[in-house]
TORPA-131982 format. One record per residue (C-alpha): z, y, x negated. Coordinates in steps of 0.2 Angstrom, whole numbers. Layout:
N
+-------+-------+-------+
!    pz !    py !    px !
+-------+-------+-------+
!     Z !     Y !     X !
...
+-------+-------+-------+
This chain:
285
+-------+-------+-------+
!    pz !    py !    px !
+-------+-------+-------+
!    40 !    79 !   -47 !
!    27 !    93 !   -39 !
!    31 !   111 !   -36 !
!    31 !   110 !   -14 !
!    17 !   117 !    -7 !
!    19 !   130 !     3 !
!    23 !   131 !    20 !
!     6 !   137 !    27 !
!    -2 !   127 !    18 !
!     8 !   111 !    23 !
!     7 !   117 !    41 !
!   -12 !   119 !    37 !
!   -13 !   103 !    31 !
!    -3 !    94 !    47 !
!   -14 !    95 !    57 !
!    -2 !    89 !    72 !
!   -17 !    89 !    87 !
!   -28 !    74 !    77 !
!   -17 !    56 !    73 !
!   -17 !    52 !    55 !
!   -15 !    36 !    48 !
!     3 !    37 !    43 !
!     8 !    45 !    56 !
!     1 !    31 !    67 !
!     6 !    18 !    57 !
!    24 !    26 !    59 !
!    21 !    22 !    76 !
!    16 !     3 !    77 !
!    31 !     0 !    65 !
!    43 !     8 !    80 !
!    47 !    24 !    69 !
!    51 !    41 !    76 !
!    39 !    52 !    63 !
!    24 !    54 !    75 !
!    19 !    67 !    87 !
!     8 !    63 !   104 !
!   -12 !    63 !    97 !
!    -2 !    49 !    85 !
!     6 !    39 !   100 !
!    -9 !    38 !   109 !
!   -21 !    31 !    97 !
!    -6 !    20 !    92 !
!    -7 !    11 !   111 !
!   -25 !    11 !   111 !
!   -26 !     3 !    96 !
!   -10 !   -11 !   104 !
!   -22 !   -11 !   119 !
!   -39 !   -18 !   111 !
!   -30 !   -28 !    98 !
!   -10 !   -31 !   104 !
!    -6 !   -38 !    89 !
!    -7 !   -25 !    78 !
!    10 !   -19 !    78 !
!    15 !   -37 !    71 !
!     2 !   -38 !    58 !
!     7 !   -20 !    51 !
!    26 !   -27 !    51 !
!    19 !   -44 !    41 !
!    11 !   -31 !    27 !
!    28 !   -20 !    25 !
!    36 !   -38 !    24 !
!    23 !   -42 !    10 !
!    29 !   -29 !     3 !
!    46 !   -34 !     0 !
!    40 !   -49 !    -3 !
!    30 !   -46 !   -21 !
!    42 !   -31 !   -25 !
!    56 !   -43 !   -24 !
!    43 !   -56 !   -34 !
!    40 !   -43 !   -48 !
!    59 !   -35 !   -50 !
!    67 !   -55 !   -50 !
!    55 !   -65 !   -57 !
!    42 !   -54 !   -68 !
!    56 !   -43 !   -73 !
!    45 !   -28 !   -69 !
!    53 !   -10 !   -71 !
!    43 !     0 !   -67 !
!    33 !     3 !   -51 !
!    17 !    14 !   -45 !
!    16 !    13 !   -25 !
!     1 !    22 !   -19 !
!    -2 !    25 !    -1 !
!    16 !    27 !     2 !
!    18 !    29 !    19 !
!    34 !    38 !    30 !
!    50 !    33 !    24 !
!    56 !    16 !    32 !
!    68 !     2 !    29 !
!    68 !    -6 !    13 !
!    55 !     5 !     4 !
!    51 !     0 !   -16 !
!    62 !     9 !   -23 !
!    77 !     2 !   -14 !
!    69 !   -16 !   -15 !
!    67 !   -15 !   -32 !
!    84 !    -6 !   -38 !
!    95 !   -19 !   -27 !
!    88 !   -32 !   -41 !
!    87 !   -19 !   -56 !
!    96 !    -4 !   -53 !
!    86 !     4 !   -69 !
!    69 !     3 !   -61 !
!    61 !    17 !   -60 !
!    49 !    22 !   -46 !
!    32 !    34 !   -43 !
!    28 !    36 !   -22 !
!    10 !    43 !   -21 !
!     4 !    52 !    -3 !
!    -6 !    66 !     2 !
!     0 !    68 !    21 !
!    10 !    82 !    23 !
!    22 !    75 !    33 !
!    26 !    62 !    17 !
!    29 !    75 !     6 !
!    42 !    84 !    20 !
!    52 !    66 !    21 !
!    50 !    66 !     1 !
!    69 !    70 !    -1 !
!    71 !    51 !     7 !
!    61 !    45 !    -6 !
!    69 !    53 !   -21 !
!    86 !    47 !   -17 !
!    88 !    34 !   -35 !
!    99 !    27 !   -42 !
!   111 !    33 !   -56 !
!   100 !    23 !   -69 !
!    85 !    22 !   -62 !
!    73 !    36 !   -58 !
!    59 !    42 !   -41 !
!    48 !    53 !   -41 !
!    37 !    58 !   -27 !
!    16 !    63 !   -33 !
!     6 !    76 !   -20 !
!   -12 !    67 !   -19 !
!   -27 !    56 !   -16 !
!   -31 !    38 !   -21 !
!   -46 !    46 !   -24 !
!   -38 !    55 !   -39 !
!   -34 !    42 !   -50 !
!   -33 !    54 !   -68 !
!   -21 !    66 !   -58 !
!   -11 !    53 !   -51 !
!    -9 !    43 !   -66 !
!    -4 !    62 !   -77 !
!     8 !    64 !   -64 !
!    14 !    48 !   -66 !
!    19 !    48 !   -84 !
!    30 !    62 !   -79 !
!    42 !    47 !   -74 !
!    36 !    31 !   -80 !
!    34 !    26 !   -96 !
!    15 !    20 !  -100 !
!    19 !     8 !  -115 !
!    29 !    -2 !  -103 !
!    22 !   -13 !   -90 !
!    18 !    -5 !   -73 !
!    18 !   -14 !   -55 !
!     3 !    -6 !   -47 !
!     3 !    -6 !   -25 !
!    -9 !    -2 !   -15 !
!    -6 !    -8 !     2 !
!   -15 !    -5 !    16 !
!   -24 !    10 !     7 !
!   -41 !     6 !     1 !
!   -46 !     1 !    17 !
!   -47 !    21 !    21 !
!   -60 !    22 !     8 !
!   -80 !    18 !    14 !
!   -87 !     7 !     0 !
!   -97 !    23 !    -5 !
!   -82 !    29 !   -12 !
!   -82 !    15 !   -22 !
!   -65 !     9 !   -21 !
!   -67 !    -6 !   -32 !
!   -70 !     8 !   -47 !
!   -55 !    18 !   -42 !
!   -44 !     2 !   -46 !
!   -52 !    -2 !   -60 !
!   -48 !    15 !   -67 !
!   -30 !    14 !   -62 !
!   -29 !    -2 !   -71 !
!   -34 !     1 !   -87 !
!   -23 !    14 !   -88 !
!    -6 !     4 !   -88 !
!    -3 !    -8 !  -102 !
!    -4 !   -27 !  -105 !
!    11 !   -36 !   -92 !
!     7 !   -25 !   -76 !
!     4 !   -31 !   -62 !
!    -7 !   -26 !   -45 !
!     0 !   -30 !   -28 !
!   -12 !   -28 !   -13 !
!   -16 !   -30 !     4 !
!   -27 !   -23 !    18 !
!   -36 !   -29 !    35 !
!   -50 !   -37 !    37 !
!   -66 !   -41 !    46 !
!   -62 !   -56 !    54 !
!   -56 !   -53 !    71 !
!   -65 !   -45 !    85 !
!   -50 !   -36 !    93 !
!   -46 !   -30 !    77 !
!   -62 !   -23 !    73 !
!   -62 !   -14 !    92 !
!   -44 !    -6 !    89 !
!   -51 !     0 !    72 !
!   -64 !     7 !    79 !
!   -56 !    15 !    93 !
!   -44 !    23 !    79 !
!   -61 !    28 !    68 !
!   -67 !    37 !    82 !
!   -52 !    49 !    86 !
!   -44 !    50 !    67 !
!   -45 !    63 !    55 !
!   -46 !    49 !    42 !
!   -56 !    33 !    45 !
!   -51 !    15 !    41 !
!   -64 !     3 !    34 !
!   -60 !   -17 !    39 !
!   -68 !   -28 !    23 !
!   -73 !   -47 !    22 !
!   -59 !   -58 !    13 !
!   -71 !   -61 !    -2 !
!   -73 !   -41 !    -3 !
!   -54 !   -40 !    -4 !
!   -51 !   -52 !   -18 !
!   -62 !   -44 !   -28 !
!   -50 !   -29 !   -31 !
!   -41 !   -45 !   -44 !
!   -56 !   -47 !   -53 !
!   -51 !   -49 !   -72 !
!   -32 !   -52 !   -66 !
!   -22 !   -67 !   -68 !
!   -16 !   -71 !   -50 !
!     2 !   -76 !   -45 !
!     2 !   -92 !   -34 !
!    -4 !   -94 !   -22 !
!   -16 !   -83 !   -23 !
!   -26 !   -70 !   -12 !
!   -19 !   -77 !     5 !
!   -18 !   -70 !    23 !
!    -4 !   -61 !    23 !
!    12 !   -73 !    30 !
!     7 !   -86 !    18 !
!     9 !   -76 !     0 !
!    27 !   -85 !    -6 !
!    34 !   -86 !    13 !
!    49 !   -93 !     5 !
!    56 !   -76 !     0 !
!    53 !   -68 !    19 !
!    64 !   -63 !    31 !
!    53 !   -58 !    41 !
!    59 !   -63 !    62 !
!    43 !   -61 !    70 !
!    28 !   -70 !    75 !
!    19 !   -76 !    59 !
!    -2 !   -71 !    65 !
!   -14 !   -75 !    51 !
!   -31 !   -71 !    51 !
!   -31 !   -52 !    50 !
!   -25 !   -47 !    32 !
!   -25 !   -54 !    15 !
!   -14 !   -49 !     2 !
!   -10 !   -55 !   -17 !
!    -2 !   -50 !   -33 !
!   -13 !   -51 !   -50 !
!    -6 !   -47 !   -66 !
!   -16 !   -39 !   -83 !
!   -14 !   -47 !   -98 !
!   -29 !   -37 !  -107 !
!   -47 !   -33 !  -104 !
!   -55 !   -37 !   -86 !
!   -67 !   -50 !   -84 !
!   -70 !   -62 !   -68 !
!   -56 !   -67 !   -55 !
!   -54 !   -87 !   -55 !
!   -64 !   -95 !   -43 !
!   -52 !  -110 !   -39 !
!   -39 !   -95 !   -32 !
!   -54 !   -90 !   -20 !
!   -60 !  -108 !   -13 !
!   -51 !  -105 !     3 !
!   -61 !   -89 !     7 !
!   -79 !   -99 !     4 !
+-------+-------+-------+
């Protein structure tokens, strides 16, 4: 666990007047953990695209969904969940320790308002293990040094990333990010993944619309540009899907089911990357 930054700093870094995106994403999902520039971006966003809020509750159900998937049926102990996000209902942890009470779990954020909700997050238990990492996708080598701290690195590792590489531009070169953060965990892990994409035109107004008032920017990606974070990994059936229809058997989800607006999958490592499998990606031609 890091040392807590100071409190000027964390005030510093707040930075209540602009929204940011977990704090907004907080507010789509019906949380509390928000302040006003957050709550109005959030109903701009539900008035180009309404929605949104439905297609941010489809991802968390994902989610559930793969973490359940990994714990139950992979028999994965350990998990790496980057982008965490504001504490909510059903977060890895408890997801995956209601299966394996032995799992152990490393959150990863850098909004300040994360880290103050990090006692949440850190509540394990008795033979499992959280931890809670201060820092940026962007950082792969600190985050994984971090990591270690918890989880052990001869073992397999479930990798998440939901939602998150979308806030990086394609300069930032997202795709080489993952790919670092891959060949660090050993044979038998596992990456699970979502984010939006490109295909709607309400969405891409309420993006937009986000972009231009945010302190961070979000970055919608073609389907195929999406599926590519899998190259080199064996995907888990039935492949990269819109999000509701990635093993809808084990959701619980009581909503509307709205496809067309994310893709997720789950991809597993069994050694050196080479090329994704086209068959899995026929639907996105």
């Amino acid at each position: 666990m890091t040392t807590p930054a100071p409190r000027d700093d964390l005030a510093a870094r707040l930075r209540t007047d602009r929204p940011h995106s977990a704090r907004v994403w907080n507010y789509l999902l019906g949380g509390k953990d928000h302040y006003p520039p957050d709550a109005a971006v959030g109903e701009q966003i539900l008035t180009a695209f309404p929605d949104f809020a439905a297609v941010a509750r489809l991802q968390r159900h994902f989610l559930a969904r793969a973490v359940r998937h990994l714990a139950g049926e992979v028999g994965i102990r350990q998990f790496l969940d980057i982008g965490t996000g504001l504490p909510t209902a059903d977060n890895t942890h408890e997801l995956a320790q209601r299966v394996a009470p032995e799992s152990r779990v490393v959150y990863v954020d850098n909004d300040p308002l994360v880290l103050v909700h990090a006692r949440a997050l850190l509540t394990s238990t008795p033979e499992g293990a959280c931890a809670y990492v201060d820092s940026d996708v962007r950082d792969p080598a600190r985050i994984l040094a971090e990591a270690r701290r918890t989880l052990d690195f001869d073992q397999p590792v479930a990798l998440t990333l939901l939602g998150i590489l979308g806030q990086l531009p394609d300069d930032e070169n997202p795709v080489a990010l993952v790919t670092e953060l891959l060949a660090a965990l050993p044979s038998g892990s596992y990456l699970a993944l979502s984010d939006g994409t490109d295909t709607s035109e309400a969405l891409n107004t309420a993006v937009a619309a986000y972009n231009s008032q945010s302190a961070h920017t979000y970055h919608l990606r073609a389907p195929a540009d999406i599926a590519a974070f899998f190259e080199g990994l064996e995907l888990v059936e039935p492949g990269v899907v819109p999000t509701p229809d990635w093993r809808p058997e084990l959701s619980t989800y009581p909503g509307p089911v709205i496809r067309g607006h994310a893709v997720c999958g789950v991809g597993g490592a069994e050694g050196v990357r080479g090329r994704c499998p086209t068959a899995v990606l026929g639907w996105l031609e």
